[in-house]
C-alpha positions in Angstrom: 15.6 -16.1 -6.4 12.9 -14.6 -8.5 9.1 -16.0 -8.0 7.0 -16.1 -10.8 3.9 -13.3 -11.2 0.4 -14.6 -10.0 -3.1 -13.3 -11.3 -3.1 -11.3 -8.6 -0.1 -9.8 -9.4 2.4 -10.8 -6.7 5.7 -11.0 -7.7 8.7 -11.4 -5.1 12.4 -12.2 -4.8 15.8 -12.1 -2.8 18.8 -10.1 -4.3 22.2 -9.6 -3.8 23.6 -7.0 -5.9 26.7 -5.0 -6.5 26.7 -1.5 -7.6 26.7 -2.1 -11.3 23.1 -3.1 -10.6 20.6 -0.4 -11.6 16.9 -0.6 -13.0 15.4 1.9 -15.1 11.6 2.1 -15.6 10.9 6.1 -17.7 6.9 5.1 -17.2 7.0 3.1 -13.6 4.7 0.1 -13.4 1.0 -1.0 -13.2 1.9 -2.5 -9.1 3.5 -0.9 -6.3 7.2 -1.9 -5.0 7.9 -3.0 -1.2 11.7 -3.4 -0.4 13.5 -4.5 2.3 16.9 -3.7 2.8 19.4 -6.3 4.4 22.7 -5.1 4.3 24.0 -2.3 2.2 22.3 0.3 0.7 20.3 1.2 -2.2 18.7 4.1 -4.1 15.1 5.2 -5.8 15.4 8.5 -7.9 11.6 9.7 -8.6 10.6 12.8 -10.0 10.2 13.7 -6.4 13.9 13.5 -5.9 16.4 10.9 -4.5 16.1 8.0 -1.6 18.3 6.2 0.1 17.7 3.0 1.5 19.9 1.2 4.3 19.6 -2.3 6.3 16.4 -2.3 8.7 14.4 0.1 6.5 11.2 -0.2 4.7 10.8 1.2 0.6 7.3 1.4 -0.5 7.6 3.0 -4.5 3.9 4.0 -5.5 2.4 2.6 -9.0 2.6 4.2 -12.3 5.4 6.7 -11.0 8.4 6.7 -13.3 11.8 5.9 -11.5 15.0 4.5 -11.2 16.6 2.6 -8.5 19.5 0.6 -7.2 23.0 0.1 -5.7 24.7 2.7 -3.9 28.0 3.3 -5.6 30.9 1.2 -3.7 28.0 -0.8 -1.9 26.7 -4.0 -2.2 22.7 -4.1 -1.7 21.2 -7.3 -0.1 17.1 -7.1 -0.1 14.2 -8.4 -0.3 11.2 -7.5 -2.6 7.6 -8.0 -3.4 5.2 -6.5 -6.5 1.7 -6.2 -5.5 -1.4 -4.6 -6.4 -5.1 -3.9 -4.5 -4.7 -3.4 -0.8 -6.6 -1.3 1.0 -4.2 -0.9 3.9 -2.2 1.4 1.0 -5.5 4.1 2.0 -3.6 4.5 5.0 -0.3 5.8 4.1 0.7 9.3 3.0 0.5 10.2 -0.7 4.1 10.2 -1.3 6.0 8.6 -4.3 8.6 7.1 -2.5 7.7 6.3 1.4 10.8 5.4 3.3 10.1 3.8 7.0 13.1 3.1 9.4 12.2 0.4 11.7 14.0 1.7 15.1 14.1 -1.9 17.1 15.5 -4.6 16.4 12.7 -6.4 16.8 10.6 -4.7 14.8 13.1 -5.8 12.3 12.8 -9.4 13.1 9.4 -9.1 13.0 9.0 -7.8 9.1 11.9 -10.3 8.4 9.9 -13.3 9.7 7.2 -12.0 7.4 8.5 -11.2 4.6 10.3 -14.3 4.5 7.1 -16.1 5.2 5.8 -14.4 2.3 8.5 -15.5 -0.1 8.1 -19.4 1.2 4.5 -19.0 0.2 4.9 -17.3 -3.4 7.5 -19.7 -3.8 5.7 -22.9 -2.7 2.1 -22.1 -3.9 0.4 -24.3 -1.7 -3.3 -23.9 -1.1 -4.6 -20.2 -0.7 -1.2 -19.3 -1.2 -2.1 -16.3 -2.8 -4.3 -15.2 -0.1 -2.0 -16.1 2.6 0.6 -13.4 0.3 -2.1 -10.5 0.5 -2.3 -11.1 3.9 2.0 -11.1 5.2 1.9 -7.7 2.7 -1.2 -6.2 4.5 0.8 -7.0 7.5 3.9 -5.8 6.4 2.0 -2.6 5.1 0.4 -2.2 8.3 3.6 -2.2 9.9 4.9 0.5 7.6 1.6 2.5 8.3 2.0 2.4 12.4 5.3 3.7 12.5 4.8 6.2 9.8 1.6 7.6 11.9 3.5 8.0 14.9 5.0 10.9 13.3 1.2 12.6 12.4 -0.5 14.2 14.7 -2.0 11.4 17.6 -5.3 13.2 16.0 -5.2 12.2 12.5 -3.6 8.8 13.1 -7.0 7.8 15.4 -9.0 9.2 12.5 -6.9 7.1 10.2 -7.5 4.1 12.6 -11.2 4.5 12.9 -11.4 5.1 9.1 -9.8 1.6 8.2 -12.3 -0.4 11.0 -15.4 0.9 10.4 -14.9 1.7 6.6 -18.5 -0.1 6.3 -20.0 2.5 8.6 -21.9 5.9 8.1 -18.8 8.3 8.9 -19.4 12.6 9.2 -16.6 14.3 9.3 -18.4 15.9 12.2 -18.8 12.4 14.2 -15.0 12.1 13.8 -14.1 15.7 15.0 -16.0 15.1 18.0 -14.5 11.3 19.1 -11.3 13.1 18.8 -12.0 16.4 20.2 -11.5 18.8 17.4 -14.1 21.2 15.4 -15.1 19.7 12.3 -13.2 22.5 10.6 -10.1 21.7 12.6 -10.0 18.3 11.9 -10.4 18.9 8.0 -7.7 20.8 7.9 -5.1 19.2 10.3 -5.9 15.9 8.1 -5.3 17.4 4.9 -2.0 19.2 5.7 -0.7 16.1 7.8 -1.6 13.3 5.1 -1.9 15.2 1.8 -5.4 13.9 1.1 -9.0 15.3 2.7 -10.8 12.8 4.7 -13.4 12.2 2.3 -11.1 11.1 -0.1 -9.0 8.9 1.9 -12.1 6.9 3.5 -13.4 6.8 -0.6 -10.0 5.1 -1.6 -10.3 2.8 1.2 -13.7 1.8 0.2 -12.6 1.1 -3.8 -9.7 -0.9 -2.6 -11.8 -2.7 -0.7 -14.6 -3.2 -3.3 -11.9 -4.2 -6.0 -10.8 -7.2 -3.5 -14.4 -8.1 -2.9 -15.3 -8.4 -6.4 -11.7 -10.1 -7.2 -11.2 -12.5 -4.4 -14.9 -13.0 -2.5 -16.7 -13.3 -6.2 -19.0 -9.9 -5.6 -21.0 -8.2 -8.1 -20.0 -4.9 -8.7 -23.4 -3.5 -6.6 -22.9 -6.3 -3.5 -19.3 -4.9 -3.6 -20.3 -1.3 -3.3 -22.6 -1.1 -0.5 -20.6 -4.1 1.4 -17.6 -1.4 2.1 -20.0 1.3 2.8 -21.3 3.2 -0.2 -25.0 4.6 -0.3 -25.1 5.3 -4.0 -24.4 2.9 -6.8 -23.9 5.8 -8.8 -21.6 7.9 -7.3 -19.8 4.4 -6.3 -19.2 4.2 -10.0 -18.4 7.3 -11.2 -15.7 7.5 -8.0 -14.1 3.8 -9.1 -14.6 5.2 -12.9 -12.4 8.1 -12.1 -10.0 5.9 -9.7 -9.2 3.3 -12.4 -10.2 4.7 -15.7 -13.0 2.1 -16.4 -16.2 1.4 -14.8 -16.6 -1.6 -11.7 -18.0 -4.2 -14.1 -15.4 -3.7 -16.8 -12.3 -3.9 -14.5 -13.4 -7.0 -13.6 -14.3 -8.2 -16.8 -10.4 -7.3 -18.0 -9.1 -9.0 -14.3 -10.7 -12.2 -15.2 -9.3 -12.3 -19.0 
């Protein structure tokens, strides 16, 4: 069954599909992609290269990366899937196109089952707060996906990722973070980069605009209470970072969210 698409962009659904079925999309979309896989087995073809995708695994395909994915030939794919857009628990995964996450016990896998069928009920049902009750079975779900992908970083950078996402508010130094975890500041920057892909700096600045967009979005923020509630000292360079992020300026994107 396919849910129809909230304001917020949540979009989710159950299928069964033989190997005829295939989805084609040369530009990719404006939300990210979370799969879970059943039975069977499935495919995503980026211009990264090729995935596959078999029962008790996690899919996460990034925004705005062209792709194409479905059945495996001679397969039959049974999944479930959700659309989504703005979390910040996305800062804490590796900048990948396609991140694929085997869940190793079974009761992991219950676990993101439970979930994601909870989230499915709720898109489906659209009760009270049903969209915020979505946001928060993907940020689990995402979560999830981020614990058992930072068990294979080093213990180093997954506690920097850790203190990063709870005290995103906080005045950070790349030197006060070397030091709770032992390392030379020069050490650390490096071991982060080539573990995640991204510098420090610019993983704790994503989480704080993902943050800021669900402030001013959900909680009814300005675009200046947003900024300094998830840690920015300058309204300015909070702007011209969320300018470069999202292609408009703070005010504007939520102008355009609101239409």
């Amino acid at each position: 069954m396919v849910e129809k698409e909230s304001k917020n962009g949540i979009f989710t659904g159950h299928f069964l599909e033989n190997d005829s079925y295939c989805m084609v999309r040369p530009a990719g979309r404006e939300d990210w992609l979370l799969v879970y896989t059943l039975e069977g087995q499935g495919f995503f073809r980026t211009p990264a290269g090729d995935k596959l995708c078999k029962a008790g695994e996690l899919i996460l395909l990034r925004k705005r990366v062209p792709h194409t994915y479905g059945t495996v030939k001679g397969e039959t794919w049974n999944f479930l899937w959700a659309h989504f857009n703005r979390l910040p628990e996305l800062s804490l995964l590796p900048d990948e196109e396609v991140l694929l996450c085997p869940l190793p016990s079974s009761e992991l896998q219950r676990r993101v089952l439970r979930i994601f069928r909870s989230l499915l009920h709720d898109s489906r049902a659209q009760g009270g707060f049903w969209e915020e009750l979505c946001d928060n079975q993907l940020s689990a779900l995402i979560l999830l996906m981020a614990g058992q992908l930072a068990d294979k970083l080093d213990y180093r950078v997954s506690q920097v990722m850790r203190i990063l996402s709870a005290q995103m508010q906080e005045p950070l130094s790349i030197n006060e973070l070397a030091a709770r975890v032992g390392l030379s500041a020069s050490r650390l920057s490096h071991l982060f980069k080539s573990e995640t892909g991204r510098s420090i700096v610019d993983t704790l600045n994503n989480m704080r605009l993902e943050q800021a967009v669900l402030l001013m979005l959900q909680a009814g923020r300005t675009a200046g209470e947003a900024a300094f509630g998830v840690g920015f000292q300058s309204y300015n360079h909070f702007a011209a970072l969320f300018r470069r992020r999202y292609g408009c300026g703070p005010a504007e994107y939520k102008r355009k969210a609101e239409l």
